[in-house]
C-alpha beads as a LAMMPS data file, in Angstrom:
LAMMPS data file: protein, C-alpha beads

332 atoms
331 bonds

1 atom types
1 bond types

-500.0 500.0 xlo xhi
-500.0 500.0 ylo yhi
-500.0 500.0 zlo zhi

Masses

1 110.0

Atoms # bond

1 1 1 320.863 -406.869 -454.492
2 1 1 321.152 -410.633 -453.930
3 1 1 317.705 -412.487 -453.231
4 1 1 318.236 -414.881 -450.613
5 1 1 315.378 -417.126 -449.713
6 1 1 314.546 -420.274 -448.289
7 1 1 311.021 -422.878 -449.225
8 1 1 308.572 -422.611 -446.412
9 1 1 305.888 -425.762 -446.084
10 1 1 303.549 -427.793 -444.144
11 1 1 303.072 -425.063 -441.403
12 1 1 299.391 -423.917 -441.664
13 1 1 299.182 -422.048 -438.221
14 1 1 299.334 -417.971 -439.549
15 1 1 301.311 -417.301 -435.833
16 1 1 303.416 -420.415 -435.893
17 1 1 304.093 -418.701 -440.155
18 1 1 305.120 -415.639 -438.625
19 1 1 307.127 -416.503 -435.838
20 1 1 309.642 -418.305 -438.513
21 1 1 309.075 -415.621 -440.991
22 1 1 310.551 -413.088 -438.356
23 1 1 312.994 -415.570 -437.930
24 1 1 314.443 -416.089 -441.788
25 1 1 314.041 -411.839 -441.856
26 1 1 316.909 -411.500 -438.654
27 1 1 318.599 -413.869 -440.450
28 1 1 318.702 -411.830 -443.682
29 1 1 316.913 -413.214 -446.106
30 1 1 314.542 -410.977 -448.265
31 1 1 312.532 -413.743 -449.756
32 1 1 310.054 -416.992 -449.138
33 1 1 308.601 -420.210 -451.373
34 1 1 305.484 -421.243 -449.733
35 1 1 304.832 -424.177 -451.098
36 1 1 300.689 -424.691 -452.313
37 1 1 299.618 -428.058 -452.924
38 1 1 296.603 -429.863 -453.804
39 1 1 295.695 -430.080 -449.930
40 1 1 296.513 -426.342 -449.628
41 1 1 294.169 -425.223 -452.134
42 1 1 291.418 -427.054 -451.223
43 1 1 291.350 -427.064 -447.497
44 1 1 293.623 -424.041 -446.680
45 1 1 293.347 -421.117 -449.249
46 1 1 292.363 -418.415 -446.783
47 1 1 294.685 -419.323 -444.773
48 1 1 297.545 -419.634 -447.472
49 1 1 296.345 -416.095 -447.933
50 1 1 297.344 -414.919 -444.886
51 1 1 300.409 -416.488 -444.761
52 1 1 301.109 -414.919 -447.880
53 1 1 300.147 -411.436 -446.536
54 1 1 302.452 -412.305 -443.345
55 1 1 305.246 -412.834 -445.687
56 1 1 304.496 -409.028 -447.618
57 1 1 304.400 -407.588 -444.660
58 1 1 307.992 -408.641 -443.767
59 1 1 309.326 -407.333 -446.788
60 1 1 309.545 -410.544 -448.444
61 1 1 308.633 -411.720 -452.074
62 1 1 307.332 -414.401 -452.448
63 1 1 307.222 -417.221 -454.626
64 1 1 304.370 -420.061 -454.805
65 1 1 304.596 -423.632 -456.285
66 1 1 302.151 -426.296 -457.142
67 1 1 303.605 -428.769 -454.837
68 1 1 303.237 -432.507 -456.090
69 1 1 300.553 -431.399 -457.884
70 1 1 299.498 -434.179 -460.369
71 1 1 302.620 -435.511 -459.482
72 1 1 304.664 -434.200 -462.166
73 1 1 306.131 -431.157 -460.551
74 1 1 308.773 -431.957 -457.357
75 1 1 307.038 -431.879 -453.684
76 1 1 306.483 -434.336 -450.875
77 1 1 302.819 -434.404 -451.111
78 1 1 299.914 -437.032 -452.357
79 1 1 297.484 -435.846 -455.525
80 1 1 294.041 -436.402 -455.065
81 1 1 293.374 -435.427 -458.488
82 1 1 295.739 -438.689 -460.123
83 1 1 293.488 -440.707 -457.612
84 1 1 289.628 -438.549 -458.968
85 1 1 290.978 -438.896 -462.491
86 1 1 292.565 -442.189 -463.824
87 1 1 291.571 -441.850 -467.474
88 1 1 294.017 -438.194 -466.964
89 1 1 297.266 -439.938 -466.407
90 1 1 300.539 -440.606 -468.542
91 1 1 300.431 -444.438 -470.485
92 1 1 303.610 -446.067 -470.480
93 1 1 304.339 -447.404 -473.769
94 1 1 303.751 -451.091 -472.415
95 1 1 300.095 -450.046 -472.403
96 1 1 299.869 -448.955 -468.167
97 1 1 298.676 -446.547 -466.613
98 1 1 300.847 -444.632 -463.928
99 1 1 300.379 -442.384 -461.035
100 1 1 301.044 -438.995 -462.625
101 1 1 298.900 -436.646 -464.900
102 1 1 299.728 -436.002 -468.432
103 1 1 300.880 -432.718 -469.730
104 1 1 298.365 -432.683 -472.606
105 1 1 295.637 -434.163 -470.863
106 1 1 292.543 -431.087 -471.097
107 1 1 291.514 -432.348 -467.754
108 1 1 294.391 -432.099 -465.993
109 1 1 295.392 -428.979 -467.840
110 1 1 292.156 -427.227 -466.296
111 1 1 292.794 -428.070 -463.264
112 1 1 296.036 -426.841 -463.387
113 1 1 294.938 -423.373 -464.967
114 1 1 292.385 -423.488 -461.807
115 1 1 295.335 -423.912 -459.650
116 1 1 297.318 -421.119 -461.214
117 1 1 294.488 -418.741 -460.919
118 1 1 293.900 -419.720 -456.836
119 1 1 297.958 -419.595 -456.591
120 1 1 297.653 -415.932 -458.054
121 1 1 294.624 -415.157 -455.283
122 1 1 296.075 -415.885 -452.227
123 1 1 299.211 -413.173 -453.341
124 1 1 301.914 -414.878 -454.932
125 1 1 304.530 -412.351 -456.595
126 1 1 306.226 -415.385 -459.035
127 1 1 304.786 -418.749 -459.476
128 1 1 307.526 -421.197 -459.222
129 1 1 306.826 -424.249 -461.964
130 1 1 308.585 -426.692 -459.718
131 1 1 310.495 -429.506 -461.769
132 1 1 307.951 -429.953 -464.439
133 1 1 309.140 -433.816 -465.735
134 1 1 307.586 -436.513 -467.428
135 1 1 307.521 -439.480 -465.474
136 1 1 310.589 -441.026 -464.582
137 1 1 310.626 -444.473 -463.863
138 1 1 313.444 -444.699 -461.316
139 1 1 311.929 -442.112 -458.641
140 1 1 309.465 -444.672 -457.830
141 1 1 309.287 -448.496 -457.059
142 1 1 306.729 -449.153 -459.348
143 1 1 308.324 -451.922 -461.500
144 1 1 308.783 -450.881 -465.434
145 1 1 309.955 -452.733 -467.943
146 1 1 313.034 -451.622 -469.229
147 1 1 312.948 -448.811 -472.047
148 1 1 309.151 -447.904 -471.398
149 1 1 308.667 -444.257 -471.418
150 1 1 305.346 -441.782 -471.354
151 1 1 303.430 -441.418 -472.629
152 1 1 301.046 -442.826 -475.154
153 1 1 297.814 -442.045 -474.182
154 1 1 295.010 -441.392 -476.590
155 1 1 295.648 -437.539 -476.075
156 1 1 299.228 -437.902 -476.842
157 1 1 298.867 -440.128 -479.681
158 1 1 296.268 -438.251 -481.292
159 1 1 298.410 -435.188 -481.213
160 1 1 301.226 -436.569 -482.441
161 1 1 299.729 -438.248 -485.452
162 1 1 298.428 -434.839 -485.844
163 1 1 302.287 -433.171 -485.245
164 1 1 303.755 -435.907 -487.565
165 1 1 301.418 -437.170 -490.412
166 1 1 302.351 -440.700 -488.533
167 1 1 301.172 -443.084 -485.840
168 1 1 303.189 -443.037 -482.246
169 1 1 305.251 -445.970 -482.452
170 1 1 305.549 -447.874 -479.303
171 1 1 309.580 -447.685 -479.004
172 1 1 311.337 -444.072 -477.678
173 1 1 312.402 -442.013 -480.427
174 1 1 314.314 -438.709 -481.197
175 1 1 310.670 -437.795 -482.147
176 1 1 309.162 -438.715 -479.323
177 1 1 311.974 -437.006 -477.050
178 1 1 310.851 -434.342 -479.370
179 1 1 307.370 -434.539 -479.167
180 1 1 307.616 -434.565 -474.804
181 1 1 309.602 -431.561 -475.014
182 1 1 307.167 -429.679 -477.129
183 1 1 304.479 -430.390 -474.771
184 1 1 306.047 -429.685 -471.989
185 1 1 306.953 -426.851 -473.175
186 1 1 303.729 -426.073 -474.983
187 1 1 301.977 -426.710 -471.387
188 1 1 304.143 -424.116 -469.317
189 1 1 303.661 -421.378 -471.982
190 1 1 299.841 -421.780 -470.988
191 1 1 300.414 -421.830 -467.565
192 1 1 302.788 -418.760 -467.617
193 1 1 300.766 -416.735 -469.981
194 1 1 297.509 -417.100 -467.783
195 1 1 299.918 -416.407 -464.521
196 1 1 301.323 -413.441 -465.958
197 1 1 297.135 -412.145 -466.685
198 1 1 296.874 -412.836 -463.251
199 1 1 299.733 -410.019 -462.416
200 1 1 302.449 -412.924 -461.307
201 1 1 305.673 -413.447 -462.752
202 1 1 306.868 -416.767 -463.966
203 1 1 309.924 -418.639 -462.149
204 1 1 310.636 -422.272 -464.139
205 1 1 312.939 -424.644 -462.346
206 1 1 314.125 -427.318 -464.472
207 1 1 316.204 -430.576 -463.031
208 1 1 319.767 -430.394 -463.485
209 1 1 319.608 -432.688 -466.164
210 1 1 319.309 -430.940 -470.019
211 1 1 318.176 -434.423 -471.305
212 1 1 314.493 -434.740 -472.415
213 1 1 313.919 -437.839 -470.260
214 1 1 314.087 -435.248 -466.793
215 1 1 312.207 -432.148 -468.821
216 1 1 313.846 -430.636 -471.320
217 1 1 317.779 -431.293 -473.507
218 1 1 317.107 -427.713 -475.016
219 1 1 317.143 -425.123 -471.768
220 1 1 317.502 -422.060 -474.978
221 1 1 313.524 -422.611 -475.824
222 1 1 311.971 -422.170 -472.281
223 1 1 314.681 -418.839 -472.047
224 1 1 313.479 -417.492 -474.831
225 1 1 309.751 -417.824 -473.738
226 1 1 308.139 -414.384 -473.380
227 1 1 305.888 -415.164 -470.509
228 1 1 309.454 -416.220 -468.873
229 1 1 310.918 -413.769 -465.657
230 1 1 313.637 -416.160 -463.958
231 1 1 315.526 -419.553 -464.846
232 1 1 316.028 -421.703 -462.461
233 1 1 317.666 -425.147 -461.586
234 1 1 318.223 -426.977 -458.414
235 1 1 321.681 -428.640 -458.602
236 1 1 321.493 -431.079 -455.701
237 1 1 325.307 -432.508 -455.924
238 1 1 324.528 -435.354 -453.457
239 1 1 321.154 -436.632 -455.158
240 1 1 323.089 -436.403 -458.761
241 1 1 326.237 -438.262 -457.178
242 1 1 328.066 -435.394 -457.918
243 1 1 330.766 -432.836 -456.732
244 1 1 330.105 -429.796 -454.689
245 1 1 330.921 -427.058 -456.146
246 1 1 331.773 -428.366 -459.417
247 1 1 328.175 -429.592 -459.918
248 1 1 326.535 -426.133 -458.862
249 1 1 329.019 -424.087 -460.682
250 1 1 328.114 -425.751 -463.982
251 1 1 324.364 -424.897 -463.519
252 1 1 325.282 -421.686 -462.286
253 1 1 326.959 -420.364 -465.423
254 1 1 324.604 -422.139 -467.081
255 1 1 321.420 -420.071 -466.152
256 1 1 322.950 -417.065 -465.539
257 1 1 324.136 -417.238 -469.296
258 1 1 321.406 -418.006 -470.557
259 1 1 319.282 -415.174 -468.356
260 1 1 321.705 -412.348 -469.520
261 1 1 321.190 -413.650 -473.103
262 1 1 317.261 -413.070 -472.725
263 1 1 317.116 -410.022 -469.841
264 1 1 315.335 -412.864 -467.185
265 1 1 316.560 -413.338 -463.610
266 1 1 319.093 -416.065 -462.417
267 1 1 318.044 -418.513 -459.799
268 1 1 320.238 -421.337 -458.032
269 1 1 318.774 -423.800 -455.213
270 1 1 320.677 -425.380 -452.840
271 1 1 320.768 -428.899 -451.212
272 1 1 319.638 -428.772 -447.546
273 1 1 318.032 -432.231 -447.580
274 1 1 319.134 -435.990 -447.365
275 1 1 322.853 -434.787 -446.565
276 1 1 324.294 -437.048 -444.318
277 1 1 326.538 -436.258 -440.825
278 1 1 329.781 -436.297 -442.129
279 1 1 332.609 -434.415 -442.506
280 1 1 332.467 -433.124 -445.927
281 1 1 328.963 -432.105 -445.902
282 1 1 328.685 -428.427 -444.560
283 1 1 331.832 -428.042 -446.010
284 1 1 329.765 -428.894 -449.481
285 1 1 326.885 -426.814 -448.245
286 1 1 329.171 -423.822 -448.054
287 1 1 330.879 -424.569 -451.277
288 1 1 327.716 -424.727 -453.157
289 1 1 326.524 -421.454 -451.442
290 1 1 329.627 -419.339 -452.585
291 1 1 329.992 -420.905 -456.141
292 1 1 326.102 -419.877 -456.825
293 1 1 327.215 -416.352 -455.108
294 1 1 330.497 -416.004 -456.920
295 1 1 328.882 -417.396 -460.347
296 1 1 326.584 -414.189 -460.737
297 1 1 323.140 -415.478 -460.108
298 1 1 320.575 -413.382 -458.802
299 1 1 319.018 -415.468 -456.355
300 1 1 319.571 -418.219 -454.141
301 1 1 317.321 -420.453 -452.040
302 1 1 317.916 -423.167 -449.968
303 1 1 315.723 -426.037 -450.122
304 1 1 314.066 -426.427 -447.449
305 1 1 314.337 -424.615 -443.935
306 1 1 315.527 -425.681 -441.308
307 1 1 317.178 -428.125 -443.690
308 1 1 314.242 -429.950 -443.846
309 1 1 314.001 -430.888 -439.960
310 1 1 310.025 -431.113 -440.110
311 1 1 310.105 -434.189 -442.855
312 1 1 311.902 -436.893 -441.263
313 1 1 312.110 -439.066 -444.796
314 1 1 314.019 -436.629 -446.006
315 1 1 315.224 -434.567 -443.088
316 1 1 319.424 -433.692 -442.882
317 1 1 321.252 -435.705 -440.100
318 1 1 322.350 -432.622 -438.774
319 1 1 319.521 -429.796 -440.090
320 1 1 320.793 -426.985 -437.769
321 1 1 324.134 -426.964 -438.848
322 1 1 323.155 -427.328 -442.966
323 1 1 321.030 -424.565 -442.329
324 1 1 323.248 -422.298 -440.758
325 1 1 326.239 -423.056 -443.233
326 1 1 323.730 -421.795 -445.707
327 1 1 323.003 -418.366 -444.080
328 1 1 326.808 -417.935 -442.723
329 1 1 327.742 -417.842 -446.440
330 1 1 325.021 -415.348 -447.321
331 1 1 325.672 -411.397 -447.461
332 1 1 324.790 -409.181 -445.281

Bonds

1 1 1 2
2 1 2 3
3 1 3 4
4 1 4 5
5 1 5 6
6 1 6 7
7 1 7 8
8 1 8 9
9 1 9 10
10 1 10 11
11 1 11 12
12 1 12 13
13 1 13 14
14 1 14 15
15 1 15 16
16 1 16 17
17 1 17 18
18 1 18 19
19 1 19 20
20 1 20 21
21 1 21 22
22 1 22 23
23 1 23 24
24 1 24 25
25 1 25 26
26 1 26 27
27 1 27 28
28 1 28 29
29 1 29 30
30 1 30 31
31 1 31 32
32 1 32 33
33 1 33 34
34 1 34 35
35 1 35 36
36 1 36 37
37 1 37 38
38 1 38 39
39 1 39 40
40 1 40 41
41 1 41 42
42 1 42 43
43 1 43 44
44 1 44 45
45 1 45 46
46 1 46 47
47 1 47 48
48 1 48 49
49 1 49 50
50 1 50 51
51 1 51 52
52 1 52 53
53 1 53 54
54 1 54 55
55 1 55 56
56 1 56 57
57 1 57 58
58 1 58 59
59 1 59 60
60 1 60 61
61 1 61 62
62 1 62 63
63 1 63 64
64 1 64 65
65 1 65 66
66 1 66 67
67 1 67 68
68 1 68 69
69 1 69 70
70 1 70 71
71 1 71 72
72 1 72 73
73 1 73 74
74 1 74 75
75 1 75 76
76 1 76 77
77 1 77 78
78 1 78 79
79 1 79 80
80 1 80 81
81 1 81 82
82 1 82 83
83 1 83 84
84 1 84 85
85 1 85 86
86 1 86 87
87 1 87 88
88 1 88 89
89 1 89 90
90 1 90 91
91 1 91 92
92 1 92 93
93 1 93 94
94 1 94 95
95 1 95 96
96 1 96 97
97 1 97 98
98 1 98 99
99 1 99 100
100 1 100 101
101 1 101 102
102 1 102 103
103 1 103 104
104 1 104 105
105 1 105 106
106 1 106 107
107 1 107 108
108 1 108 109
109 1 109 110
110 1 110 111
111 1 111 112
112 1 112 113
113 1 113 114
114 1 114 115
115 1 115 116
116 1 116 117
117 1 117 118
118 1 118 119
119 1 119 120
120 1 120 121
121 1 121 122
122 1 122 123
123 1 123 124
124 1 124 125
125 1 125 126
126 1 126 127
127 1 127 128
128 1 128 129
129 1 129 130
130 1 130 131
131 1 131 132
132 1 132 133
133 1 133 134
134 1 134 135
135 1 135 136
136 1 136 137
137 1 137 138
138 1 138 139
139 1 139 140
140 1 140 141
141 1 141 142
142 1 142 143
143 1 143 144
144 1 144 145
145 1 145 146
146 1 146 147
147 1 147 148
148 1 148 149
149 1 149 150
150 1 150 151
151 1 151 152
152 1 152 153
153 1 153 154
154 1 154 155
155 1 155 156
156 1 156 157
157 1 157 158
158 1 158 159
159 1 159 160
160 1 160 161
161 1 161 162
162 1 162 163
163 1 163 164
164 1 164 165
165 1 165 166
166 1 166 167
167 1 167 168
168 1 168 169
169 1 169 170
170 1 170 171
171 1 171 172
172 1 172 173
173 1 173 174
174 1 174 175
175 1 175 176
176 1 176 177
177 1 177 178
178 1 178 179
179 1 179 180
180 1 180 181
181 1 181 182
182 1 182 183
183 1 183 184
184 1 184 185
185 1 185 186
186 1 186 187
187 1 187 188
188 1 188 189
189 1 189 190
190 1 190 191
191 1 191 192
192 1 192 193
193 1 193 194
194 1 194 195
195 1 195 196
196 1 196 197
197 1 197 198
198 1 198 199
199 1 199 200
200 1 200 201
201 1 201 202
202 1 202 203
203 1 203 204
204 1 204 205
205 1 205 206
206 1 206 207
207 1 207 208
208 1 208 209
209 1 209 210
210 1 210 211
211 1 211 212
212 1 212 213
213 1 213 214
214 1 214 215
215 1 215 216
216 1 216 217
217 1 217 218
218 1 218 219
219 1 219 220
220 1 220 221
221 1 221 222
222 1 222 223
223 1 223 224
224 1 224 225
225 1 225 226
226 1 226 227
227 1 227 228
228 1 228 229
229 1 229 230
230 1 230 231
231 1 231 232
232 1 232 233
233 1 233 234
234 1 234 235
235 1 235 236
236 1 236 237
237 1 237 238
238 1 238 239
239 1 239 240
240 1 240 241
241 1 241 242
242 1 242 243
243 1 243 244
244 1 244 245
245 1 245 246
246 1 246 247
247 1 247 248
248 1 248 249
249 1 249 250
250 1 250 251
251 1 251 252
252 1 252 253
253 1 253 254
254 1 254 255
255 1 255 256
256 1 256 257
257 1 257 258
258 1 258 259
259 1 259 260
260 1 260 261
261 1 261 262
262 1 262 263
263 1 263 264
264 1 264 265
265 1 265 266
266 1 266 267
267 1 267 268
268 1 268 269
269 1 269 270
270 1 270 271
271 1 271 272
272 1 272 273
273 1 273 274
274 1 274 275
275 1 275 276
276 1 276 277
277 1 277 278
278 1 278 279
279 1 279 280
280 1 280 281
281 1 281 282
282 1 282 283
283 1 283 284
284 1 284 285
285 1 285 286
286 1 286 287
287 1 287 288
288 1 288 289
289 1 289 290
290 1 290 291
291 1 291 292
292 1 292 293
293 1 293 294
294 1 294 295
295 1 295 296
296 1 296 297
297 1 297 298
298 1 298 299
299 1 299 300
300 1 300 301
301 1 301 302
302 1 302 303
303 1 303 304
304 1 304 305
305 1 305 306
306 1 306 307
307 1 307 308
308 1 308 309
309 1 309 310
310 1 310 311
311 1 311 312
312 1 312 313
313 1 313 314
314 1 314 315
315 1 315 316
316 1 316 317
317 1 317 318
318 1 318 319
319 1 319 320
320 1 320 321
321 1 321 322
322 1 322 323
323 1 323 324
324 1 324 325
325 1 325 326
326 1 326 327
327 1 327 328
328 1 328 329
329 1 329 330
330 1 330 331
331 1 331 332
């Protein structure tokens, strides 16, 4: 059967939760991301709990992320622990710091294995490693210097001097692509191993990218991981500048492949933010729906509900009818 699902966020009110939860259930789907961020797990774990137990009780299974966290997974939330923890972020290869955590840092990787742990407590079924990237210059409006790259902190440096019997040279590399893929990837194998010894299975959504500078060129090595459950990708046509459904179908086959070829589950996300009120766009909304459906994947989730009315930075022009030319093109 077809999981159908939707992210669920910044609601923190258990009866305001359940309310929509009854709602996305008479609407058919069978499954919810609640999103868990820095903020959540500090000031809101109990209730996050209950949400979560809301969410069971419906039927639904659900998925948690680590929203923004450290800024290097995807999320419209701050990190406090980028702001607690300077000496834990990436080094541009100019020598600057920048506002995300690095991958190898130990610091930030305890934290994150404290996360993963919480994110298993409050009762998530899959924890959903939510565009794990380097950082990537042109999402922000920090000015960078052309060709600088992360990162080339002491951590990094050491271990690649210790990978490659050489120093890091200050110029981007097909070692260095290298090198950022293995500890990415090196990084989520931690995660998912500890999250599976918590009794969660692993969900990995990678941009729609396969180029190391937007996670990782070589999608094969994460499938074959054996702390791996479902492969995922988000193939957001109008943030890419691309076609609907070409742009989707692509990803489609491309996951579902590559989860047949190593017995995971197929996931596909589709756009329900920043579309604009024009003609073409629920037409694209629908197209991308079907060509997920018709491509074999497993699941499908829209990002976000409600087409993202609550965040008005990124909000749809028209929310209500995105998010009902997602659900029309659902099965019943």
């Amino acid at each position: 059967m077809l999981e159908k699902g939707t992210s669920y966020f910044s609601v923190r009110d258990p009866e305001h939760a359940e309310s929509d939860l009854d709602r996305f259930r008479e609407s058919g789907l069978n499954a919810v991301l609640h999103t868990f961020s820095e903020r959540d797990r500090e000031y809101y774990a109990d209730t996050m709990e209950k949400i979560v137990a809301a969410s069971h009780d419906r039927d639904f299974t659900v998925y948690v992320n680590p929203w923004a966290v450290g800024r290097v997974f995807g999320g419209e939330a701050f990190s406090e622990f980028i702001g607690r923890n300077l000496d834990s972020c990436q080094v541009l290869s100019t020598g600057d710091r920048v506002a995300a955590a690095c991958f190898n840092d130990p610091t930030f990787r305890e934290y994150v294995r404290g996360w993963t742990a919480d994110a298993a407590a409050i009762g998530a079924d899959v924890l959903f490693w939510d565009e794990p990237h380097w950082y990537i210059p042109e999402w922000f409006d920090d000015e960078v210097p052309e060709g600088a790259w992360t990162c080339r902190c002491e951590t990094c440096q050491s271990l690649y001097e210790e990978r490659y019997g050489e120093r890091m040279p200050a110029t981007q590399t097909d070692r260095i692509d290298e090198f950022r893929e293995e500890s990415l990837l090196s990084f989520l194998d931690e995660m998912m191993a500890l999250a599976a010894e918590n009794g969660c299975e692993n969900a990995v959504c990678l941009l729609p990218s396969e180029d190391a500078d937007h996670g990782l060129s070589d999608w094969e090595r994460l499938a074959a991981s054996d702390h791996l459950d479902v492969l995922v990708t988000d193939p957001y046509w109008d943030v890419f500048d691309e076609e609907s459904p070409e742009f989707v179908s692509y990803f489609t086959d491309t996951v579902v492949s590559l989860a047949d070829e190593y017995d995971l589950e197929s996931q596909i996300w589709i756009q329900g933010f920043r579309l604009d009120d024009d003609s073409d766009t629920i037409d694209d909304v629908r197209a991308a729906t079907r060509a997920a459906i018709d491509g074999g994947v497993d699941s499908v989730f829209m990002w976000g509900y409600d087409a993202c009315r609550s965040i008005s930075d990124i909000a749809c022009d028209d929310p209500d009818a995105v998010w009902n030319a997602y659900l029309d093109e659902l099965p019943s």
